[in-house]
ROSE-4610 file (N, C-alpha, C; in Angstrom, 1 decimal, always signed):
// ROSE-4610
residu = [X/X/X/X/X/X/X/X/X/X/X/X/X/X/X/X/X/X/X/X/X/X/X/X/X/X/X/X/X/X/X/X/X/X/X/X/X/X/X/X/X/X/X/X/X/X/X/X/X/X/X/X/X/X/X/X/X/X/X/X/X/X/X/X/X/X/X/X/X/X/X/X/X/X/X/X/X/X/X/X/X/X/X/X/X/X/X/X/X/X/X/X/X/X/X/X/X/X/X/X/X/X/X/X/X/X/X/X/X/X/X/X/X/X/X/X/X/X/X/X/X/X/X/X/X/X/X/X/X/X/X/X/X/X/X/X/X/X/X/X/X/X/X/X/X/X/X/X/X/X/X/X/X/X/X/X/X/X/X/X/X/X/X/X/X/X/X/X/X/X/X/X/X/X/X/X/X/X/X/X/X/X/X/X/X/X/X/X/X/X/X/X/X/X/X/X/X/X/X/X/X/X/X/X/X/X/X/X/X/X/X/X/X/X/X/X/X/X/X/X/X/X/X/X/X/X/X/X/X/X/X/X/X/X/X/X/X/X/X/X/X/X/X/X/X/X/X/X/X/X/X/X/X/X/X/X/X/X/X/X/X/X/X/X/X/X/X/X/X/X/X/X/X/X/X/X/X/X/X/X/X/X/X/X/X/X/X/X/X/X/X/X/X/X/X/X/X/X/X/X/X/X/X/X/X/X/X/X/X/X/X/X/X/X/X/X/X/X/X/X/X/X/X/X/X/X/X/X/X/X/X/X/X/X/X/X/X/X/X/X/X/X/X/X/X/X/X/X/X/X/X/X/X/X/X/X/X/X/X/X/X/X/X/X/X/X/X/X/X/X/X/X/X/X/X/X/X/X/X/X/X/X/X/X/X/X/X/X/X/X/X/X/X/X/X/X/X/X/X/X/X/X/X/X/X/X/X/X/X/X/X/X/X/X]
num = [1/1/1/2/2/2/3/3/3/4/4/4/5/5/5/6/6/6/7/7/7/8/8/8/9/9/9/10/10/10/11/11/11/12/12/12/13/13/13/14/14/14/15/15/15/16/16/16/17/17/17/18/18/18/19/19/19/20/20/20/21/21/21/22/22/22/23/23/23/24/24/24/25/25/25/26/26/26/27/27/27/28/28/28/29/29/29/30/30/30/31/31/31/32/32/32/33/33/33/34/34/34/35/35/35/36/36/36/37/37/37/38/38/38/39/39/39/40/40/40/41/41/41/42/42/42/43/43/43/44/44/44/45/45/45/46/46/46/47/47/47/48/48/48/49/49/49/50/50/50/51/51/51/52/52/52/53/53/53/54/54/54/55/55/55/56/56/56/57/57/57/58/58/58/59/59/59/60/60/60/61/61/61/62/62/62/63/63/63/64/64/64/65/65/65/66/66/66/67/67/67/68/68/68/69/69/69/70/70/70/71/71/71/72/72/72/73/73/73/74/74/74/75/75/75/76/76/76/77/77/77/78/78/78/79/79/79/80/80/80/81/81/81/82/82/82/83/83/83/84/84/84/85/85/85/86/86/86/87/87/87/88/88/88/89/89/89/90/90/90/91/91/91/92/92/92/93/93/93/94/94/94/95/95/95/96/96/96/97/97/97/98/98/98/99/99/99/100/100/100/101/101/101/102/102/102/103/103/103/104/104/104/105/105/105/106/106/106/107/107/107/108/108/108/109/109/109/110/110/110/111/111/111/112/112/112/113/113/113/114/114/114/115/115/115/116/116/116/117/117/117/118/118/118/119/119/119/120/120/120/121/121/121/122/122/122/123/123/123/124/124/124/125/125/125/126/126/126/127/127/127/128/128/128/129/129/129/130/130/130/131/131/131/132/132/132/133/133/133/134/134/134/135/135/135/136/136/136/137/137/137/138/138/138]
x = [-109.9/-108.6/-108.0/-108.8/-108.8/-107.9/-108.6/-107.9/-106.6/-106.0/-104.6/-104.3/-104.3/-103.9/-104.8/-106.0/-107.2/-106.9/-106.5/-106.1/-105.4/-104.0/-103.2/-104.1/-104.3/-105.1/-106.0/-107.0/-108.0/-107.3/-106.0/-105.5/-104.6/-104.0/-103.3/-104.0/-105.2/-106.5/-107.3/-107.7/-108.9/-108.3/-107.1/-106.5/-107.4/-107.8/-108.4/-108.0/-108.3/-107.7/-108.8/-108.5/-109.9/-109.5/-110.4/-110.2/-111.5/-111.1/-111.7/-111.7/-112.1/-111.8/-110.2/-109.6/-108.4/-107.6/-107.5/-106.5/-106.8/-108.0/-108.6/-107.7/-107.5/-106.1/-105.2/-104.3/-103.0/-103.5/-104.6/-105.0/-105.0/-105.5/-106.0/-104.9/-103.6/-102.4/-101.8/-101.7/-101.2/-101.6/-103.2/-103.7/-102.7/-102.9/-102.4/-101.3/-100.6/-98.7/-98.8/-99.2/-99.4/-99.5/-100.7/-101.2/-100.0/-99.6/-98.5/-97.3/-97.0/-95.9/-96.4/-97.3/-97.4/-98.0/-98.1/-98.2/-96.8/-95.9/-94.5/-93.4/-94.0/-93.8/-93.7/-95.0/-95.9/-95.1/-94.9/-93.8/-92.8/-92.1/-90.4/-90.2/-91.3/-91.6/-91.2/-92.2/-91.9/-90.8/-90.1/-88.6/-87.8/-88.3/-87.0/-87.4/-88.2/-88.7/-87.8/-88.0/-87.6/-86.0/-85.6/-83.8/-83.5/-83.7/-83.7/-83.9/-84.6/-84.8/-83.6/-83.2/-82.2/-81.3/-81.0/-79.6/-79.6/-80.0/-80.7/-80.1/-80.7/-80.3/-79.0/-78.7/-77.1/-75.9/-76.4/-75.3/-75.8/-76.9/-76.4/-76.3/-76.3/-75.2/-73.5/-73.4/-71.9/-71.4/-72.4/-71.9/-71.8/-72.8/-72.3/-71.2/-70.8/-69.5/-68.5/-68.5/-67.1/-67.2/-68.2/-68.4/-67.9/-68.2/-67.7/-66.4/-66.1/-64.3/-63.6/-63.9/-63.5/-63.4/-64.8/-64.7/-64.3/-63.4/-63.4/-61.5/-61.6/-59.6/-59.6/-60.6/-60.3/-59.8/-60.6/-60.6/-59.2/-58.8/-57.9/-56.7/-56.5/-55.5/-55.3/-56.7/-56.9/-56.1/-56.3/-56.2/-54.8/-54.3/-52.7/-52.1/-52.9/-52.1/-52.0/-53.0/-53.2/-52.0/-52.0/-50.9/-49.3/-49.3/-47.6/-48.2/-48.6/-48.4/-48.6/-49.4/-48.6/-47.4/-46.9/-45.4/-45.0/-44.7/-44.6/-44.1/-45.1/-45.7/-44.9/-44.8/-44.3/-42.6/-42.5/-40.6/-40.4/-41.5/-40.6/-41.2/-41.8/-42.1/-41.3/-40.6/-39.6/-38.6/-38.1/-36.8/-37.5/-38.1/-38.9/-38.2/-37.5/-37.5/-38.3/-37.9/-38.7/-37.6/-36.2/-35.0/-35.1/-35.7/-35.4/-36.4/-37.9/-38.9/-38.3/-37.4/-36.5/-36.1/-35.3/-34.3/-35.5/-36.5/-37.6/-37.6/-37.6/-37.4/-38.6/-38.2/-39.6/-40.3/-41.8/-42.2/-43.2/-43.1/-43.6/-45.2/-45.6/-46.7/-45.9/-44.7/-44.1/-43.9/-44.0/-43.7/-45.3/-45.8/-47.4/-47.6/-46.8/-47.5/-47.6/-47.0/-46.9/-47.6/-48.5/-49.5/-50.7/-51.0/-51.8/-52.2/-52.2/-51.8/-53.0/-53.9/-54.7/-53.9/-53.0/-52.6/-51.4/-51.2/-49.9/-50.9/-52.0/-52.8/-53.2/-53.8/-54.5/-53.7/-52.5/-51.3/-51.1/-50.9/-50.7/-51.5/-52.8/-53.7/-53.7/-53.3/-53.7/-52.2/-51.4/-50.1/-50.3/-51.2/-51.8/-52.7/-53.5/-54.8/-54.0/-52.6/-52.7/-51.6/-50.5/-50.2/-50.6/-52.2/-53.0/-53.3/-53.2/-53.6/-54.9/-55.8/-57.1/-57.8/-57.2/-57.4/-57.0/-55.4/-55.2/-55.8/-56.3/-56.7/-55.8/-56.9/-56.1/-56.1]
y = [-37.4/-36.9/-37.2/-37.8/-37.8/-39.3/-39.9/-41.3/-41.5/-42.5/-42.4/-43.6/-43.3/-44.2/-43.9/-43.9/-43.6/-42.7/-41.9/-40.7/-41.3/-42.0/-42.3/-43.7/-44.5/-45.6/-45.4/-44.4/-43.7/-43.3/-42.5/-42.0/-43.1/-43.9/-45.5/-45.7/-46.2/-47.3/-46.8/-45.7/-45.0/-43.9/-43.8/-42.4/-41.5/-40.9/-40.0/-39.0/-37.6/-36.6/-36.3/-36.2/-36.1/-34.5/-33.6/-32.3/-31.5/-31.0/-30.6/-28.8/-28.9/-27.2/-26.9/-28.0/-28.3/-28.5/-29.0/-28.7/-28.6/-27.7/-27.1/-26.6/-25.3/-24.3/-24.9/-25.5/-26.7/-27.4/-27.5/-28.4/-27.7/-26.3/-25.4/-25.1/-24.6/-23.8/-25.0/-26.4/-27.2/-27.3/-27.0/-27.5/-26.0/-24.3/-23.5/-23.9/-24.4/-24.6/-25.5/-26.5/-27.7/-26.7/-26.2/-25.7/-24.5/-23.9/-22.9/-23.5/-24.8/-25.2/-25.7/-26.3/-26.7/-25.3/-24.6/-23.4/-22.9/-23.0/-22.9/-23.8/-24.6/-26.1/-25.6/-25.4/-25.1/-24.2/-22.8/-21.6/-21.8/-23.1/-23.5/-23.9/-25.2/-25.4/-24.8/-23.4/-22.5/-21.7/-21.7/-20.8/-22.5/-23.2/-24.4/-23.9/-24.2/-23.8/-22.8/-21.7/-19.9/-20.7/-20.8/-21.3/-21.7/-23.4/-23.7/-23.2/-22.2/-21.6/-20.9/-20.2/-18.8/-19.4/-20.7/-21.3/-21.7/-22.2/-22.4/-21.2/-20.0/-18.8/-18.1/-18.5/-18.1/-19.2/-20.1/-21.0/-20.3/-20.0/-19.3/-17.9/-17.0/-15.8/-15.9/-17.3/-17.6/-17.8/-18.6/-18.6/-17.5/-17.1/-15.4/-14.4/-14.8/-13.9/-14.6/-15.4/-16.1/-15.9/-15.8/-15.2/-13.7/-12.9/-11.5/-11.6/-12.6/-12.0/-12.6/-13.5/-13.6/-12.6/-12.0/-10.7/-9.5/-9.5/-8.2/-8.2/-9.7/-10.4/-9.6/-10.0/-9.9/-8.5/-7.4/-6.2/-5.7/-5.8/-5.6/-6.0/-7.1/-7.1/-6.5/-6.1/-5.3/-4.0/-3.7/-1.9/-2.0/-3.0/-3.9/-3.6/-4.0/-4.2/-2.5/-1.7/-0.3/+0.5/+0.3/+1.0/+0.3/-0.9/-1.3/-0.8/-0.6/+0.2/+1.8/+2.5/+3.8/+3.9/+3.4/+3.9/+3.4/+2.2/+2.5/+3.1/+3.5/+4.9/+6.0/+6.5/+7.3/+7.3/+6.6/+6.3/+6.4/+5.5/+6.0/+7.3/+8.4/+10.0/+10.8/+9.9/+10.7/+11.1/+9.7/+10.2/+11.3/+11.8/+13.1/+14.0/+15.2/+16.3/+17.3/+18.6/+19.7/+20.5/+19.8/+20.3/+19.7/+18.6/+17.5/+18.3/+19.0/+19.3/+20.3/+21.2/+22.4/+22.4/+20.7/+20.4/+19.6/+19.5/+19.7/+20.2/+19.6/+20.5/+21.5/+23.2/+23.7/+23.7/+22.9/+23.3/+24.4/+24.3/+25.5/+25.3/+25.9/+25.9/+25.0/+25.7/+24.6/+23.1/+23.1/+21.4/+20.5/+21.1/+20.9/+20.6/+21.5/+21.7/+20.2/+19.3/+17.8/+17.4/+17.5/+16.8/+17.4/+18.6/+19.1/+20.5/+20.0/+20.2/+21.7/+22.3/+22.7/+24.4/+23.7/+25.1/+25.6/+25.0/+25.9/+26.9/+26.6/+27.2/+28.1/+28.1/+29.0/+30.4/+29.5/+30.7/+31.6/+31.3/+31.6/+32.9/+32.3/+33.4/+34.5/+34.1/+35.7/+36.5/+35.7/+36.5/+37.5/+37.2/+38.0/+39.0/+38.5/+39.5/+40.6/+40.4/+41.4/+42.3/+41.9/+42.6/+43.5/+43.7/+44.0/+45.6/+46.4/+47.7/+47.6/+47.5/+47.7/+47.5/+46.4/+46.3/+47.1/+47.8/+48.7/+50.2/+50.4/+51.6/+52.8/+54.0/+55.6/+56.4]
z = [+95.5/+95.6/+97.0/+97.8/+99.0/+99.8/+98.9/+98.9/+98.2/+99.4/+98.5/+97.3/+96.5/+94.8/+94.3/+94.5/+93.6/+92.4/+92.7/+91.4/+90.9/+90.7/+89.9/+89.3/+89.9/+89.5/+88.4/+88.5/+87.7/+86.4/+86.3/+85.6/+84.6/+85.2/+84.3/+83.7/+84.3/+84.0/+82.6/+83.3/+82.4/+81.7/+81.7/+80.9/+81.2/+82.1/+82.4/+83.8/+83.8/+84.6/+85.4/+86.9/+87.8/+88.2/+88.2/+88.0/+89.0/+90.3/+91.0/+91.8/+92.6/+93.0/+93.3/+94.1/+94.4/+93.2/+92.4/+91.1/+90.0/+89.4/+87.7/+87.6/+88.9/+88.0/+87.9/+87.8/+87.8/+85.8/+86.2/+85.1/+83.9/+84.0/+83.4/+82.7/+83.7/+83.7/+82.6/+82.9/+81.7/+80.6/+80.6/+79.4/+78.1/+79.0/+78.4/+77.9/+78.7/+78.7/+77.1/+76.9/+75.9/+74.5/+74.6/+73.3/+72.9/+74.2/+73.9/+73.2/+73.7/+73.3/+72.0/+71.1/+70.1/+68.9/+69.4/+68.4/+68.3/+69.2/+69.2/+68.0/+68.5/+67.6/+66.0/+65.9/+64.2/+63.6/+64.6/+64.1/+64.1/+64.8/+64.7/+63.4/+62.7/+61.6/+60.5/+60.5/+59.6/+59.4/+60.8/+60.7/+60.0/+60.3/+59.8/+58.2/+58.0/+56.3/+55.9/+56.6/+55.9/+55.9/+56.9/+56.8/+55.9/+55.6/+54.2/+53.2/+53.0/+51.7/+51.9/+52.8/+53.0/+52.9/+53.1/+53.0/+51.4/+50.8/+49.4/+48.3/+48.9/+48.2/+48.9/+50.2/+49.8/+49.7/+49.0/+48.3/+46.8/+46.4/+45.6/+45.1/+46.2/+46.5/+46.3/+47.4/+47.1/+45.6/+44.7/+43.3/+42.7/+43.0/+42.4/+42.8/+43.8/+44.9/+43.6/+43.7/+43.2/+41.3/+40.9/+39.5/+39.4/+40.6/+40.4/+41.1/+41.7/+42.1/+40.5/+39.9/+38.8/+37.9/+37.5/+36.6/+37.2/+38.8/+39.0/+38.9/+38.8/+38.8/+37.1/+36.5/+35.3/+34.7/+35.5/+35.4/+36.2/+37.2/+37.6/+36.6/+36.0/+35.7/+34.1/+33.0/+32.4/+33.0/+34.0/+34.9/+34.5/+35.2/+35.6/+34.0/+33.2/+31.9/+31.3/+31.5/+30.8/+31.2/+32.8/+33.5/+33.0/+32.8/+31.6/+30.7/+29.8/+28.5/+28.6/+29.4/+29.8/+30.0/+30.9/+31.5/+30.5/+29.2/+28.4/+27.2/+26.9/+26.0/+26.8/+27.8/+29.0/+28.4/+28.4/+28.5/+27.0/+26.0/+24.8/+24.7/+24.9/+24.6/+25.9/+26.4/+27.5/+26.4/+25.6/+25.0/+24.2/+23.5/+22.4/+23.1/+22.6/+23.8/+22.7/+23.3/+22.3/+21.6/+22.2/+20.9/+19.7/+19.8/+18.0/+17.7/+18.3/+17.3/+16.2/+16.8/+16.2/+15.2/+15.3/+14.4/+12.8/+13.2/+11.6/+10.8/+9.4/+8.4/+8.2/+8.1/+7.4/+6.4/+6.4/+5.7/+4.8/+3.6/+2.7/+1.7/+1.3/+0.4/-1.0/-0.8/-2.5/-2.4/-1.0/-0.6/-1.2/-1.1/-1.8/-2.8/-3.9/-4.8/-5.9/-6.0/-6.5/-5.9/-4.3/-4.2/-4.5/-4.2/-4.8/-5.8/-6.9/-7.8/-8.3/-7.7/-7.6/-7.1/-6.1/-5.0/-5.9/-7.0/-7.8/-8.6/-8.8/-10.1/-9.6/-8.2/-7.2/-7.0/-6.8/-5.9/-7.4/-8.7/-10.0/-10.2/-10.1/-10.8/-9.1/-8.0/-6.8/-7.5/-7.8/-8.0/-9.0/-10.1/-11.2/-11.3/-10.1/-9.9/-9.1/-8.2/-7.1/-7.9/-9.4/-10.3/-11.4/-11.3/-12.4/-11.7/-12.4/-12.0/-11.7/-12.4/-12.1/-10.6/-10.1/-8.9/-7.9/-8.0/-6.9/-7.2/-5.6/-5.8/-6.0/-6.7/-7.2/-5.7]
């Protein structure tokens, strides 16, 4: 180490590192630095991997965003459509008031009786039972 070129000479030549009391630790401290940096390296790797995949799956997250803004367009304007036909419905039962209900014709049990033809017979025979003495009490 002592001589001057020798070391570098040695090192061109023979690819080789001359490593003494005077620079192990130097040497040492690189060799850590190296391996540090390629275990670095190996884990960068792996993060480039995970990325890719994450980028992978949110292109297709995005497909999905845009499948539910569609089905949620679709829903809204269903909502959009329920709310025109209430107001609607709203305006023609605005004109109804509860004076025309009044103005209805009443109906009776005799309004019935042509459809069912059962309730004239029915009403017949209580009219008879409730004329019959026997039934009222002494």
């Amino acid at each position: 180490m002592r001589r001057d070129g020798l070391h570098d000479d040695i090192q061109q030549n023979c690819h080789v590192m001359i490593a003494g009391p005077s620079n192990l630790s130097a040497v040492l401290t690189s060799f850590q630095m190296v391996f540090a940096l390629v275990n670095l390296q190996k884990k960068g790797d792996v993060v480039w991997k995970v990325l890719a995949s994450a980028r992978g799956e949110f292109s297709k997250f995005g497909v999905l965003m845009d499948k539910m803004e569609k089905q949620v367009g679709t829903v809204q304007n269903t909502i959009r459509d329920l709310g025109t036909r209430t107001r609607a419905i709203d305006k023609t039962l605005k004109d109804v008031s509860s004076d025309e209900a009044d103005l209805a014709l009443p109906i009776s049990e005799a309004s019935f009786d042509g459809f069912l033809p059962g309730l004239a017979a029915n009403r017949e025979t209580q009219e008879k039972d409730e004329d019959s003495p026997a039934d009222r009490p002494q």
